[in-house]
Backbone as CSV, one residue per row, in Angstrom:
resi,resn,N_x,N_y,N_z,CA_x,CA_y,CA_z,C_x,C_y,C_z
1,UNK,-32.362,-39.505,40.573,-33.250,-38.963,39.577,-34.685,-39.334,39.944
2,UNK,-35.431,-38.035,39.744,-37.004,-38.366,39.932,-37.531,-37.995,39.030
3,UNK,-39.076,-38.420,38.570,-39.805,-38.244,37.381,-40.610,-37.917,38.632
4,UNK,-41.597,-36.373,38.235,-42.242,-35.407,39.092,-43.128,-34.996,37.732
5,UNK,-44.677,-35.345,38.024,-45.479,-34.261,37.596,-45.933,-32.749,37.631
6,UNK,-45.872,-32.034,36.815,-46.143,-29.977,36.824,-47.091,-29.831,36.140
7,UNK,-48.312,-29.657,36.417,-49.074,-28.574,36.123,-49.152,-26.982,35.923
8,UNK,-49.433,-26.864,34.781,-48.944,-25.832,33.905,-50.142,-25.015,34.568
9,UNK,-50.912,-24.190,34.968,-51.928,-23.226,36.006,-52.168,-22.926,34.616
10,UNK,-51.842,-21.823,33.603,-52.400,-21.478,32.893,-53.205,-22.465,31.549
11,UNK,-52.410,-23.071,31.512,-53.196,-23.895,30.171,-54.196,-25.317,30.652
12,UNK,-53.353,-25.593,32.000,-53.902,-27.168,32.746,-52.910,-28.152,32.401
13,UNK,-51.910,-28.186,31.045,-51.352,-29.399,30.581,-50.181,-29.814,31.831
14,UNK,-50.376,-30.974,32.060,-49.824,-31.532,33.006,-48.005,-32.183,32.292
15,UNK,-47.127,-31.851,32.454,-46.253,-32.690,32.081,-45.093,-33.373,32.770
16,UNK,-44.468,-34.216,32.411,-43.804,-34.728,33.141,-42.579,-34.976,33.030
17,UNK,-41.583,-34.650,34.305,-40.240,-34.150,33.923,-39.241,-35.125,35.103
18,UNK,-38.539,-35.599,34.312,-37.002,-35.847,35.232,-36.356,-34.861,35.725
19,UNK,-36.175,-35.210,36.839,-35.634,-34.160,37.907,-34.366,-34.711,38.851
20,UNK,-32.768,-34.376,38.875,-31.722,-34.534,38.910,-31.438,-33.892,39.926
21,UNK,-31.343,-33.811,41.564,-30.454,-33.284,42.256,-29.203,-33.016,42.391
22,UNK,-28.680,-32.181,42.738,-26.701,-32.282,42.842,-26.404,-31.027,43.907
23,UNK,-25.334,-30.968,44.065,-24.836,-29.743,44.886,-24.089,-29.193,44.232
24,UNK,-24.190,-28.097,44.900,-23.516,-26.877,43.860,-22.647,-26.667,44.821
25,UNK,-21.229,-26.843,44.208,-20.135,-26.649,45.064,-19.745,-25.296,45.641
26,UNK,-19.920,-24.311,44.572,-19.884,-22.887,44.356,-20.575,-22.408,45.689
27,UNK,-21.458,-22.668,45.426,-23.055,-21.627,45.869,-23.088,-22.289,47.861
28,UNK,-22.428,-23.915,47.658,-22.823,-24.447,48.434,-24.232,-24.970,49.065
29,UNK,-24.735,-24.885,47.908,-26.754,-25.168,47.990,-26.720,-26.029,47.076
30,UNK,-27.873,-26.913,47.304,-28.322,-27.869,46.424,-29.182,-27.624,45.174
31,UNK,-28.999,-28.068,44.027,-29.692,-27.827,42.919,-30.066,-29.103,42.132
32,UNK,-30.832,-28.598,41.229,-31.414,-29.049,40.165,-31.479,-29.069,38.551
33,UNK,-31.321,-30.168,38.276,-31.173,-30.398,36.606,-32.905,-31.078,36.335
34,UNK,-33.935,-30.012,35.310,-34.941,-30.866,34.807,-34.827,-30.807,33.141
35,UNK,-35.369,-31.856,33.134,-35.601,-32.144,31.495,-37.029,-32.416,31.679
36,UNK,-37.797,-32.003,30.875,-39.284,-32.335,30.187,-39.190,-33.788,29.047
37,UNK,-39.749,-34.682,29.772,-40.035,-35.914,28.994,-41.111,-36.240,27.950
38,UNK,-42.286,-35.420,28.347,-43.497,-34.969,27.704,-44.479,-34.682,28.350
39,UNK,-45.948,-34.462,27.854,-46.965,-34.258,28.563,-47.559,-35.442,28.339
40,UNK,-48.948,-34.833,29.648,-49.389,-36.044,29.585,-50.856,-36.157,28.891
41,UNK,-51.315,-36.417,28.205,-52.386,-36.864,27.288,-53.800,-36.856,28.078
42,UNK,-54.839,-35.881,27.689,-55.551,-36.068,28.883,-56.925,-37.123,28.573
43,UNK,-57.144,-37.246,27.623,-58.176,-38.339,27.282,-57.541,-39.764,27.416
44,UNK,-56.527,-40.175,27.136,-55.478,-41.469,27.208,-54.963,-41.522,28.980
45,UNK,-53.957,-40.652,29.269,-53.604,-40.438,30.613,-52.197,-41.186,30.297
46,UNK,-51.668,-41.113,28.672,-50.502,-41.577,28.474,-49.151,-40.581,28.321
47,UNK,-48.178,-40.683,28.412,-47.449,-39.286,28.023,-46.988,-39.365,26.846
48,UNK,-46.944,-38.172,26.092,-47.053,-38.219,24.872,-45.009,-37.204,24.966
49,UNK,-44.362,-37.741,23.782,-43.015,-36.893,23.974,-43.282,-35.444,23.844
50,UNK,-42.552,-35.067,24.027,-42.188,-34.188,23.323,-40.454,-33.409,23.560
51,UNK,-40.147,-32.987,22.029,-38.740,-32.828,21.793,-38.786,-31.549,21.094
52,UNK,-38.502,-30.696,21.308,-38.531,-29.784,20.570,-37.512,-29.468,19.544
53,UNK,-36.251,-30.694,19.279,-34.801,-30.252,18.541,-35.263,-31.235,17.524
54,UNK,-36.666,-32.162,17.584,-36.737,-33.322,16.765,-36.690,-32.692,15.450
55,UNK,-35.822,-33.450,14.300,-35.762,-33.090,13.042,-37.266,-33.491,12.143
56,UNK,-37.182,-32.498,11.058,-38.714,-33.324,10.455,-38.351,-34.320,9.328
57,UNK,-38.826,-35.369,9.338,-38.703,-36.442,8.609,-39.072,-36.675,7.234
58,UNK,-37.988,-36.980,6.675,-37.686,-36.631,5.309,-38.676,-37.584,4.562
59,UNK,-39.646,-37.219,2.936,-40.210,-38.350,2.816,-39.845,-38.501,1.492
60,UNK,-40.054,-39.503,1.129,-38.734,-40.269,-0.243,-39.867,-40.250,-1.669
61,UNK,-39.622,-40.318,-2.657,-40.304,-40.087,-3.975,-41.523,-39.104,-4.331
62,UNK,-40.295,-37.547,-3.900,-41.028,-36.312,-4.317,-42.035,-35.740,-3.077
63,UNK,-42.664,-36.546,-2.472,-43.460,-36.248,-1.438,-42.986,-34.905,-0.534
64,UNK,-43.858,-34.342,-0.049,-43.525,-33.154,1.197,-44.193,-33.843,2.554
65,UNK,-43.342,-33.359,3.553,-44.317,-33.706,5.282,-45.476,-32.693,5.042
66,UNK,-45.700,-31.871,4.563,-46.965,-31.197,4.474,-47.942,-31.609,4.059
67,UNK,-47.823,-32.441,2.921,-48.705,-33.239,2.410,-49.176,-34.253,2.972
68,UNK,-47.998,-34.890,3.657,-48.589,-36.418,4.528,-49.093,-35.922,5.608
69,UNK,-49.354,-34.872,6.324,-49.594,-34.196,7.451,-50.878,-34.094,7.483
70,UNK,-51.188,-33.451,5.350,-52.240,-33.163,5.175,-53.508,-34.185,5.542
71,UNK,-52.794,-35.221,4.577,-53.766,-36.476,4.978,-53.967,-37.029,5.970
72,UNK,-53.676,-37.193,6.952,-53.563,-37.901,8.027,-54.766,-36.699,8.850
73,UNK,-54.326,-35.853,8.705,-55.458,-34.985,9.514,-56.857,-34.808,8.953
74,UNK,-56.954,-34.951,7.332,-58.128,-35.192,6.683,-58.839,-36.486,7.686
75,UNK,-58.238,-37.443,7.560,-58.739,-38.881,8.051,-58.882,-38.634,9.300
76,UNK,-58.305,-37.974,10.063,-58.512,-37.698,11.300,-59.791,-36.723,11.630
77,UNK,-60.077,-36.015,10.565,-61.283,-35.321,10.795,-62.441,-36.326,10.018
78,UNK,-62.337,-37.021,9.756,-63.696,-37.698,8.603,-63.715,-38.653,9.880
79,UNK,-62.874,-39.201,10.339,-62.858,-39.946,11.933,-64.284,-39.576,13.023
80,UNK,-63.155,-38.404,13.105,-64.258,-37.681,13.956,-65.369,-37.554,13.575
81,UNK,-66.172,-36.814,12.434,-67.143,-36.639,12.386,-67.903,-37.709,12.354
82,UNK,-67.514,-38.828,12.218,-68.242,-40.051,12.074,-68.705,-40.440,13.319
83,UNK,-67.652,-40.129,14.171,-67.644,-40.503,15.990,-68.713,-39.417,16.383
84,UNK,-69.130,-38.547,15.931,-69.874,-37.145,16.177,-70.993,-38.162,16.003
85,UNK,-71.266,-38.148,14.132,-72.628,-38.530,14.225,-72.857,-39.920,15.037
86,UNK,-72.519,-40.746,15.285,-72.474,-41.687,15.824,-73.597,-41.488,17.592
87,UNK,-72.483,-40.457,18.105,-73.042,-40.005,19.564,-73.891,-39.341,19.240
88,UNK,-74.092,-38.650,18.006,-75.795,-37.419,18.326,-76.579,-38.351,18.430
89,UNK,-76.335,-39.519,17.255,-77.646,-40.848,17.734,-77.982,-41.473,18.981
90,UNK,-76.967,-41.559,19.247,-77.040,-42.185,20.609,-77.848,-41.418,21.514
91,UNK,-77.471,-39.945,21.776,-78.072,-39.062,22.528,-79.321,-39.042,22.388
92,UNK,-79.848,-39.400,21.104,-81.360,-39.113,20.637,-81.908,-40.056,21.158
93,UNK,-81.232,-41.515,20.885,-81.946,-42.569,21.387,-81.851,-42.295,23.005
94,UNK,-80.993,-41.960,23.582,-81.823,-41.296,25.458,-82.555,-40.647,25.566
95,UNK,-82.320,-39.527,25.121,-83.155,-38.770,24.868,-84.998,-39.637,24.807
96,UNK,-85.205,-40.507,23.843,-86.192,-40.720,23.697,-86.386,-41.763,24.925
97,UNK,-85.486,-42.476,25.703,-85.846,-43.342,26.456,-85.970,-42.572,27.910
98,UNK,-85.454,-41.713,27.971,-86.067,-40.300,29.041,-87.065,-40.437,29.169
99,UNK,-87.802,-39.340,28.167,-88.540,-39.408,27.837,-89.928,-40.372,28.300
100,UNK,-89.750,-41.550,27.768,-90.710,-42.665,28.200,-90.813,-43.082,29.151
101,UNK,-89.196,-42.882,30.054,-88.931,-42.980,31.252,-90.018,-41.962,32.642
102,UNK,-90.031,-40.652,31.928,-90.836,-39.563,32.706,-92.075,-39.715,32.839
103,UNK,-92.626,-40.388,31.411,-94.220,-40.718,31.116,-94.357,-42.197,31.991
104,UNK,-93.789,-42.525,32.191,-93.971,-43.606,32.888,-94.171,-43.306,34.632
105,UNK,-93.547,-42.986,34.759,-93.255,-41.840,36.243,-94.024,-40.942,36.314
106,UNK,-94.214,-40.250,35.721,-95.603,-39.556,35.896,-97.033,-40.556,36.133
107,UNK,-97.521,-41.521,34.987,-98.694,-42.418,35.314,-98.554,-43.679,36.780
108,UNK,-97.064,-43.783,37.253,-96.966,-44.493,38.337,-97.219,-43.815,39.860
109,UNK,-96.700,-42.536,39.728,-97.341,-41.673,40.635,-98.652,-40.783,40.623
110,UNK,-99.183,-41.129,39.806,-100.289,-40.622,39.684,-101.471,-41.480,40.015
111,UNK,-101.620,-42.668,39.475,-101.811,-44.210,41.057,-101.603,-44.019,41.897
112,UNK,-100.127,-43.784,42.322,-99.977,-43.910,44.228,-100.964,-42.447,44.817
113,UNK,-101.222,-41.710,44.031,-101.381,-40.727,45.120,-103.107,-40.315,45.160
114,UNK,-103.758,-41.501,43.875,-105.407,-41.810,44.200,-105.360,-42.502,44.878
């Protein structure tokens, strides 16, 4: 058994699959058994499962998975945007140190070349 990475051409998602040689008695050629283990995560570089027969998980006192789904992705977006504003600041603050950076570079070469 080998675990072999595939790149998917159309989408890019890379995933990664166990791969089973055997012979085919029949045919008299050698073959192959793959299973997909998951992909692989491209900001992490972890593999993430995936199952496609997985059952959805039942949730206990009235609750729906739709609902807990709901929330979790709320928080996951208030996440983000926080991580958003976070980096526009950041950017600004280069932005401005550019900036001072160029003006500076400009009046240093402008010495060397009186």
């Amino acid at each position: 058994m080998a675990i072999i990475r595939q790149t998917n051409k159309k989408t890019g998602i890379t995933y990664v699959i166990d791969s089973e040689s055997y012979w085919d008695k029949e045919k008299q050629q050698p073959r192959s058994r793959r299973k997909i283990i998951g992909k692989i995560d491209p900001v992490t570089g972890e593999v993430v499962p995936t199952n496609r027969h997985q059952k959805r998980k039942t949730v206990s006192a009235g609750g729906s998975p739709a609902s807990s789904t709901v929330k979790s992705a709320g928080d996951e977006t208030r996440a983000d945007q926080a991580r958003i504003l976070e980096l526009e600041e950041q950017v600004s603050k280069l932005q401005k140190q550019k900036d001072e950076l160029l003006k500076e570079l400009d009046l240093l070469t402008a010495r060397y070349r009186d």
